[in-house]
C-alpha positions as CSV (number, residue, x, y, z in Angstrom):
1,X,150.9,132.0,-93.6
2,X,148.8,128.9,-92.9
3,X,145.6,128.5,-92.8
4,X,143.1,128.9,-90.0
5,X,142.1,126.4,-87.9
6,X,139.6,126.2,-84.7
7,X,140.7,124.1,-81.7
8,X,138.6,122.9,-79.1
9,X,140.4,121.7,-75.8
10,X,141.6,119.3,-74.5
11,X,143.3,118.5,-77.9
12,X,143.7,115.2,-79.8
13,X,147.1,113.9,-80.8
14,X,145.7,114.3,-84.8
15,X,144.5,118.1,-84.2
16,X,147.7,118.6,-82.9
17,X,149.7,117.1,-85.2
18,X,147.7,118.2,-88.0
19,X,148.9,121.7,-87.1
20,X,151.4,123.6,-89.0
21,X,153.5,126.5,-88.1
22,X,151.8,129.6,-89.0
23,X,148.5,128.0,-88.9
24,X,146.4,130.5,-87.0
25,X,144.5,129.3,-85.0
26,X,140.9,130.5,-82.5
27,X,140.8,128.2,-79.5
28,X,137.3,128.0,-77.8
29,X,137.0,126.0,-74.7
30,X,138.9,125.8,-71.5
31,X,142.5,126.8,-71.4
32,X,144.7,127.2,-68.1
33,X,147.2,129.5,-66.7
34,X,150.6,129.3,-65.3
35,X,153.6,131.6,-65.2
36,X,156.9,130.5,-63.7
37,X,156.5,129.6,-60.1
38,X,153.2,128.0,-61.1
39,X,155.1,126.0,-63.9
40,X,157.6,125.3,-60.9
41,X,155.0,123.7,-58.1
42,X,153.7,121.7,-61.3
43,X,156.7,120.0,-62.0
44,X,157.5,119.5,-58.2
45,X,154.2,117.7,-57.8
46,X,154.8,115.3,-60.6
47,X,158.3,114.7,-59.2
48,X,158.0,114.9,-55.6
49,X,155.4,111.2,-55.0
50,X,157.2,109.7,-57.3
51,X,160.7,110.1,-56.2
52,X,159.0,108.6,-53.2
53,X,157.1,105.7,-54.4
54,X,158.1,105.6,-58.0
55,X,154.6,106.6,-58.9
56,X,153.3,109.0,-60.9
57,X,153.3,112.0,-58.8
58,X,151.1,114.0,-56.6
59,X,147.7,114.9,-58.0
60,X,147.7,118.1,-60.5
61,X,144.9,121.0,-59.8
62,X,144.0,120.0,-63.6
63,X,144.1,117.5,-66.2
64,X,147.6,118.0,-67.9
65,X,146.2,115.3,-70.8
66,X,145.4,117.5,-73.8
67,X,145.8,120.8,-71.9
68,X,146.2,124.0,-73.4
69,X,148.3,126.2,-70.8
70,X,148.8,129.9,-71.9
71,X,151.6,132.1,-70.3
72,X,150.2,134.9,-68.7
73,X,149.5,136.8,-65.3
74,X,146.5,138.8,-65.8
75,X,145.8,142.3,-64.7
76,X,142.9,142.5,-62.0
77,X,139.7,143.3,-63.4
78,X,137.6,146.5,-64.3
79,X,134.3,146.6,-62.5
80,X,132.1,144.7,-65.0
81,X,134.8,142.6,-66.9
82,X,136.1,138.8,-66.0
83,X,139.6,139.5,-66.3
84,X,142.3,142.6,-66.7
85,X,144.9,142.8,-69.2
86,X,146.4,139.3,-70.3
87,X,149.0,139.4,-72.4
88,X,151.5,137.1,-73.0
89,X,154.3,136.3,-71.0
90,X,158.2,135.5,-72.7
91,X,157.6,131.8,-73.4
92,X,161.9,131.1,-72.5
93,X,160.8,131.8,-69.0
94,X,159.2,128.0,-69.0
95,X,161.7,125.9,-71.0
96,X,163.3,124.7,-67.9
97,X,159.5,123.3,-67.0
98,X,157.6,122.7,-70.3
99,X,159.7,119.2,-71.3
100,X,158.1,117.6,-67.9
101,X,154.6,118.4,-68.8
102,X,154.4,117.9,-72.7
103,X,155.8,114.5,-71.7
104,X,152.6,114.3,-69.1
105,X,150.1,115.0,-71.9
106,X,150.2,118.8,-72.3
107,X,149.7,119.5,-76.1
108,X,149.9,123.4,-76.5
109,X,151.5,126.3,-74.9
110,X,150.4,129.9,-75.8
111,X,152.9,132.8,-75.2
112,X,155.6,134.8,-77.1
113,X,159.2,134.9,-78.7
114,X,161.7,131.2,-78.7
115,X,161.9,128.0,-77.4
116,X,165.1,126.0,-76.4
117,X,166.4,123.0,-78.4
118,X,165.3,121.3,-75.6
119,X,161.4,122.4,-75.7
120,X,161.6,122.4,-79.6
121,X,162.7,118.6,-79.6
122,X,160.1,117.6,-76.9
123,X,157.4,118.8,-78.9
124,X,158.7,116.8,-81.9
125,X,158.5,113.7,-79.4
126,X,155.2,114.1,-77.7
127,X,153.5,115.7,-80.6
128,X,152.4,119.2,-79.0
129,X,152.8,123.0,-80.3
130,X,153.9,126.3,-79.4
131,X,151.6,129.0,-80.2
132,X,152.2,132.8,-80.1
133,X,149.7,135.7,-79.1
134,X,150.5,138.9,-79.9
135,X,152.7,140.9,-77.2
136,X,151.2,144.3,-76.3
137,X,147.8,143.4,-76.6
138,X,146.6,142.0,-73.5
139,X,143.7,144.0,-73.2
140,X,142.1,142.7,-76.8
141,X,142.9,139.2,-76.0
142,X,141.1,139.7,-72.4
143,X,138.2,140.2,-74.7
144,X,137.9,136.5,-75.8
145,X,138.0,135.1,-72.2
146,X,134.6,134.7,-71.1
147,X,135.3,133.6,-67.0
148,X,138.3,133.2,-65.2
149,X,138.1,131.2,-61.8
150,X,141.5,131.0,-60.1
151,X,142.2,127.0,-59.4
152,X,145.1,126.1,-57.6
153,X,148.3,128.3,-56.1
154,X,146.0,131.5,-54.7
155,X,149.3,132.7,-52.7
156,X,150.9,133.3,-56.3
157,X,148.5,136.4,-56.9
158,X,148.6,137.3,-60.8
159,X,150.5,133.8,-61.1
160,X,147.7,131.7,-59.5
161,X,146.8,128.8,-62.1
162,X,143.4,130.1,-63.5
163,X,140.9,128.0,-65.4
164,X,139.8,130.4,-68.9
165,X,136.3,130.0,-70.9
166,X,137.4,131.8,-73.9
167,X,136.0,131.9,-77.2
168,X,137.8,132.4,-80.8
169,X,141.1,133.6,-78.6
170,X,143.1,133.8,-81.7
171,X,147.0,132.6,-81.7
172,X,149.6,131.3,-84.5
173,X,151.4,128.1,-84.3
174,X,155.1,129.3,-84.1
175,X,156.5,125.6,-83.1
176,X,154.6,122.9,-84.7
177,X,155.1,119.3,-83.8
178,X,157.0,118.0,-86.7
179,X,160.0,120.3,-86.1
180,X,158.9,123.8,-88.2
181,X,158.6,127.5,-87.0
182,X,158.1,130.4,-87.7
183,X,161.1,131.8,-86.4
184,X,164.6,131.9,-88.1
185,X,166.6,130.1,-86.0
């Protein structure tokens, strides 16, 4: 195991690429929410202006540059708390997605179990990471988010893009950016 490390979002290229897998890691900051259809509308806005105009896309409900997206679609809350259960989500879900928006500026992904070839070599490219929470623990994770404030893509329910204040949310670098894991692949 590596050693632990505290990241702040949105992340710098050197943070990032100072990461190793199996670094763990407590992110404290702003993070953002997607699950597959939000990943989906993403990537469809980036795309859809500039097939049209050969810019760079339709506007994004967030700033992708140094993002921090974690895989989830939380549980509603108990009277009292910010947020249900939010466990990860199976990371594979997103590969056909995650390539577009590393290469937009997102640097780290939070979620569970392997990446394509595809994701893994993007990473390499663009210099982001892959990060695992534990699966089955949604409830102690909803612990480190502080406030949860749904952002863009309401009709998506549980998979509504949510801006997160968390604080020492604790993850593991399973794909760095230099081509490791912690994975045997």
């Amino acid at each position: 195991m590596g050693q632990t490390k505290k990241l702040q979002p949105p992340l710098a290229d050197s943070i990032v690429r100072s990461l190793k897998a199996g670094d763990e890691v407590l992110i404290t900051g702003v993070i953002y929410t997607a699950r597959d259809m939000a990943h989906k509308r993403l990537c469809e806005a980036i795309c859809r202006k500039a097939s049209l105009t050969g810019d760079a896309g339709q506007k994004l409900p967030f700033e992708l540059e140094g993002a921090v997206i974690y895989f989830v679609g939380p549980t509603p809350p108990r009277p009292g708390r910010v947020i249900g259960s939010a466990g990860p989500t199976t990371s594979a879900r997103m590969d056909n997605f995650s390539p577009k928006l590393i290469a937009k500026g997102l640097k780290a992904m939070i979620g569970k179990g392997y990446r394509s070839d595809e994701v893994r070599d993007t990473l390499k490219k663009y210099g982001a990471v892959h990060l695992s929470a534990i699966g089955g623990a949604g409830a102690l994770l909803s612990k480190h988010i502080l406030s949860a404030e749904v952002i863009a893509y309401e009709d998506l329910g549980t998979e509504a893009i949510r801006k997160l204040q968390v604080v020492d949310f604790p993850a593991v670098v399973a794909y760095d950016s230099h081509g490791n894991t912690i994975y045997k692949l």
